[in-house]
N, C-alpha and C positions, 0 to 999 in steps of 0.2 A: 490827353486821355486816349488817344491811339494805340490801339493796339494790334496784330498779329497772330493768329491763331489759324495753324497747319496752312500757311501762306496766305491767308486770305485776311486783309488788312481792315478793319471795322474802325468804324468811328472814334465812337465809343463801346465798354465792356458790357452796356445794355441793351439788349435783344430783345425782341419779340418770340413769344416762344408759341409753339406749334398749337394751335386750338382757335374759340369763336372769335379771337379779334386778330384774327390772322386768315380769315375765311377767304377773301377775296383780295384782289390787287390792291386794290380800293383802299380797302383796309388797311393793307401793308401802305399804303402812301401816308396815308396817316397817323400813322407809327411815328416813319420817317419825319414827319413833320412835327411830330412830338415830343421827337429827340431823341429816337432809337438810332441805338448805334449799327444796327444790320438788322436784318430782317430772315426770320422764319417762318417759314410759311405753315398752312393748314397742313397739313397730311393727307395724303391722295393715295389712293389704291386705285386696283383698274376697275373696282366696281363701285359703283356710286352706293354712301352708307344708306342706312335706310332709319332712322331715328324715332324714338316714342316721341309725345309731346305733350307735355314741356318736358324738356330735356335738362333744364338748367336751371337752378334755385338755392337762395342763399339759405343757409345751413339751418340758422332762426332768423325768423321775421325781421328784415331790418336791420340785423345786427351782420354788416362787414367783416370783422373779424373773426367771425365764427366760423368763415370760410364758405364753398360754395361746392355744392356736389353737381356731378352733369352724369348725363347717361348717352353724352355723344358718343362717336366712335369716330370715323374720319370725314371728310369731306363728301358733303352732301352736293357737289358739284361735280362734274364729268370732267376724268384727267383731260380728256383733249380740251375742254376750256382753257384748262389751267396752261398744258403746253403753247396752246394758240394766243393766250390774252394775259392770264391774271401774273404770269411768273415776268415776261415783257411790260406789261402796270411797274410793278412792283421796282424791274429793275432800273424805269424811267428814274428813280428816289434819286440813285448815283450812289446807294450802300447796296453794300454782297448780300446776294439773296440766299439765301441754304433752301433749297427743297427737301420736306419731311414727307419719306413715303411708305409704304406699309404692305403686306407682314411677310409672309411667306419668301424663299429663295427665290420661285419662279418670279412670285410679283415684282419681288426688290430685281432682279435682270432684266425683267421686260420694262418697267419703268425707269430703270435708271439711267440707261442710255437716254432715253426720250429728254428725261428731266436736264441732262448734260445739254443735249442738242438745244435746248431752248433758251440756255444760256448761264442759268442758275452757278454760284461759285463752289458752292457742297452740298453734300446731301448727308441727312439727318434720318436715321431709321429708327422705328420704336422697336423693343422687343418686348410690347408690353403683352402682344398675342402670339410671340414665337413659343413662350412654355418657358420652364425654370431651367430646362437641362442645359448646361455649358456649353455640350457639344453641339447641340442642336442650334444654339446660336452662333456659337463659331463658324458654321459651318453655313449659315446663313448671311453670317456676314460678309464672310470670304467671296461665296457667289455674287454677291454684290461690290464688293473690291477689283475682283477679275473683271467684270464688265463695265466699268468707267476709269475716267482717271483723274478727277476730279476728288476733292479730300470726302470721305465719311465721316460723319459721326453715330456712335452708336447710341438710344438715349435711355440708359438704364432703368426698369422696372423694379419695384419697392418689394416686390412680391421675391426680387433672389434672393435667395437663401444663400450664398457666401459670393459674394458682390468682388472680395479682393481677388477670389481664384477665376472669376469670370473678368474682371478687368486685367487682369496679367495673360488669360487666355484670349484675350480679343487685342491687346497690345499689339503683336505682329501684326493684325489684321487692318484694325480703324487706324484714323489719325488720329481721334480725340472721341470724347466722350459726354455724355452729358448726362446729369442728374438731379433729379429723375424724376419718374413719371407722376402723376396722379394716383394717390395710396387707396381699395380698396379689392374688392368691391365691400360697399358698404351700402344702409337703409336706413331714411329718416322717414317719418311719419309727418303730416300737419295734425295735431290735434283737434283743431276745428273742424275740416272736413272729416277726418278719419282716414285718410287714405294717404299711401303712398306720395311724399313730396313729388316726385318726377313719374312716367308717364309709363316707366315700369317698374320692379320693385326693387332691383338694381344699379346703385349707380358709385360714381368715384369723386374723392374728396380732393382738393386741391386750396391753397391760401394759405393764410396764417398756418391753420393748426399741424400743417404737415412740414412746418420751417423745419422742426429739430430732425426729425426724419432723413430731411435729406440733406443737412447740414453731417449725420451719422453718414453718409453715402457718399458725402463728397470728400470726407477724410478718410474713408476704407481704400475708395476709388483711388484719390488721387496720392494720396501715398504707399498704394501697389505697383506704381505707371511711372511714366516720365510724361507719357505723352498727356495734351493738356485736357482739362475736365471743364466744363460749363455747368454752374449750377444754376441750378430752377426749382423752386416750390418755396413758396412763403414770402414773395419778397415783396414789402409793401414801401419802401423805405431806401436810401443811402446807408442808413447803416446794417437794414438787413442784406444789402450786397453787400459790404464788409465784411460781415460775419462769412459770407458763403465764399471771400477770396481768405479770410484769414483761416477756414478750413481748407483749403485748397485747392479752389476755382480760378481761372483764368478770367474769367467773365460771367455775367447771368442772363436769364431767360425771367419775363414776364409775362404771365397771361393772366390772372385772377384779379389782380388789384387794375391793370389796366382793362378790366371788364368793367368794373364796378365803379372806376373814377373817372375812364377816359384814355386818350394817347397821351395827354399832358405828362404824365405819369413818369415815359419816359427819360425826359429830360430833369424833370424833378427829381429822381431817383439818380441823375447822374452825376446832377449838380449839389444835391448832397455828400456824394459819396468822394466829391472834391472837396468839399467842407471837410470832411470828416479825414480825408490826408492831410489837406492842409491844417488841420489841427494838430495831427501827430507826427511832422515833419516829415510823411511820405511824399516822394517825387513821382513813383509809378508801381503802378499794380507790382510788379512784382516784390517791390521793398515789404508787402505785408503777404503777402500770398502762403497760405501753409500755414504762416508764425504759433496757431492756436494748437497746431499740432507737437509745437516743441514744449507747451508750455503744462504746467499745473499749478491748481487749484487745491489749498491745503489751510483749512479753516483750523488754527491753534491753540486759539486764546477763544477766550468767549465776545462776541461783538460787541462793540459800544455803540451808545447811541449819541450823537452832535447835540450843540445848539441848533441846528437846524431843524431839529423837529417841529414839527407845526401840531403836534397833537391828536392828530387824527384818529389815534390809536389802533390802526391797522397792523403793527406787529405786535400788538398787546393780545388784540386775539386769535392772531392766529396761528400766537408758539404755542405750539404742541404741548409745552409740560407748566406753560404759566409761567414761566421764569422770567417775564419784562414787567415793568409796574410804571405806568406816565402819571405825572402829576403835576400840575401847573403853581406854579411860585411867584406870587406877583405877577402877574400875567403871562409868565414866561413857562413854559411847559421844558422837562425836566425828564429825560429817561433812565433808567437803570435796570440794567439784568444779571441778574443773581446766577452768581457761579455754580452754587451748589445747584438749582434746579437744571439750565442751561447745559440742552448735549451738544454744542456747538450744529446745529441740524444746520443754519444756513439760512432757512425761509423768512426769516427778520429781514435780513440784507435787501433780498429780490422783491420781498413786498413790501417795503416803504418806497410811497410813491414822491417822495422829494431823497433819496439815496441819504438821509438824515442818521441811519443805521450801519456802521464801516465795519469791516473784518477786523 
């Protein structure tokens, strides 16, 4: 599971990606020791953030999958820490460190020599507060190109507005790219208290619910480019990195699900995603990388339903025009969907929770 991206050789295609379980050195070791294939650090600017609190809360009560909003910004720690300690922690691991640093041109020149000199193997810029305009990030990028020599990446914000003309315009510049950020700004409420979940009324969603998001971003991206793309948001799973190399990822980034499970996560995630080649005859990332891009998706007939139905009746109500009818036969439950009501919509398929429903 080695891989190769803009020379700098990882593990594994699972990363740690830049936010709170990437805070400290520390942290990064225990990443590493959880099966991260490299390491991404927090995000550092030259001024220390300054954060509400609580900054970080799962979406509903309880419920992981809902995802998790924060109202962080960067590193609440002082770069000189970071050059003096946490990025040396980190690289004690024996995997490639990328330094995420932040925002502006000045900032991204005066830290990024620092970040090189401290050993780091890339560096990772957001342009989540550079603005939407093309040029303005070109041009931010560039300045930070010219001042190391060490590989870039740039890590795409959800907020661009045409994503393939900014990644063909940033091609000459970075070596690779990543996507993408945390999608908002957005506002939840707790009903109980009444007030604001996070600590102000602002904040940005990341997990599960932003997977298809930037699964759309990493097939804009990475079939604008050649050069390679890292995707990040939603990945709880082996086969949600799948998904994000068969749109056209080189590798992924985790921060949400290893907040809320652990570092363990890591390797879990890696060791599935080797299950899941080794199921489909893949030898190495690139045998599927892209593939979803060649492909379509063309519902003709009206779906049938298996023996495998368990009865549950979960696509009985939730087709749209009525058109499925379950009935149990001697103990054997029995499905049928009527041609004439059936507009072939799909949602039968995606919501039977035993795949009991085929095209």
């Amino acid at each position: 599971m080695e891989i190769e991206i803009s020379g700098i050789k990882f593990k594994n295609p699972v990363l740690t990606a830049a936010g709170p379980t990437s805070l400290s050195g520390e942290a990064l070791l225990r990443a590493a020791k959880g099966g991260a294939g490299g390491l991404v650090a927090k995000t550092i600017c030259p001024r220390r953030a300054k954060v509400p609190h609580p900054n970080i809360a799962c979406l509903h009560q309880g419920n992981f999958n809902a995802g998790l909003i924060n109202a962080e910004t960067w590193s609440e720690t002082p770069y000189e820490q970071w050059l003096d300690k946490e990025y040396r922690v980190a690289k004690s691991s024996g995997l490639p460190v990328i330094a995420s640093i932040g925002y502006t041109a000045d900032e991204l020149v005066f830290l990024g020599p620092k970040v090189e000199k401290a050993g780091v193997d890339g560096i990772e810029f957001s342009t989540h507060y550079i603005g939407k305009d093309t040029k303005t990030i070109a041009e931010t990028a560039k300045a930070l190109k010219d001042s190391v020599s060490i590989p870039i990446f740039a890590k795409i914000s959800p907020s661009v507005e045409d994503a393939k003309t900014l990644a063909r315009t940033l091609e000459p510049i970075v070596d690779g790219m990543v996507a993408i950020n945390t999608v908002g700004p957005v506002f939840a409420i707790d009903p109980q208290t009444k007030k604001p979940l996070l600590g102000n009324s602002f904040s940005w969603l990341s997990g599960p619910p932003i997977k298809p998001i930037a699964l759309r971003f990493i097939v804009e991206v990475s079939s604008a480019v050649k050069i390679p793309v890292i995707g990040v948001g939603g990945i709880s799973s082996g086969l949600d990195a799948a998904e994000h190399i068969m749109a056209g990822a080189s590798a992924v980034e985790i921060c949400t699900t290893a907040l809320l499970r652990g570092p363990h996560i890591y390797g879990k995630v890696e060791k599935e995603l080797v299950s899941f080649m080794e199921a489909n005859g893949y030898e190495a990332i690139g045998d599927f990388k892209g593939i979803s891009q060649k492909q379509k998706n063309e519902l003709h007939d009206t779906p049938k339903i298996t023996e495998e139905c368990t009865g549950c009746r979960i696509c009985e109500k939730a087709c749209p025009t009525q058109a499925i009818e379950i009935e149990k036969i001697e103990e054997v439950y029995r499905g049928s969907i009527s041609r004439e009501k059936c507009t072939r919509c799909g949602l039968c398929i995606s919501a039977c929770p035993v795949r009991a429903v085929l095209p």
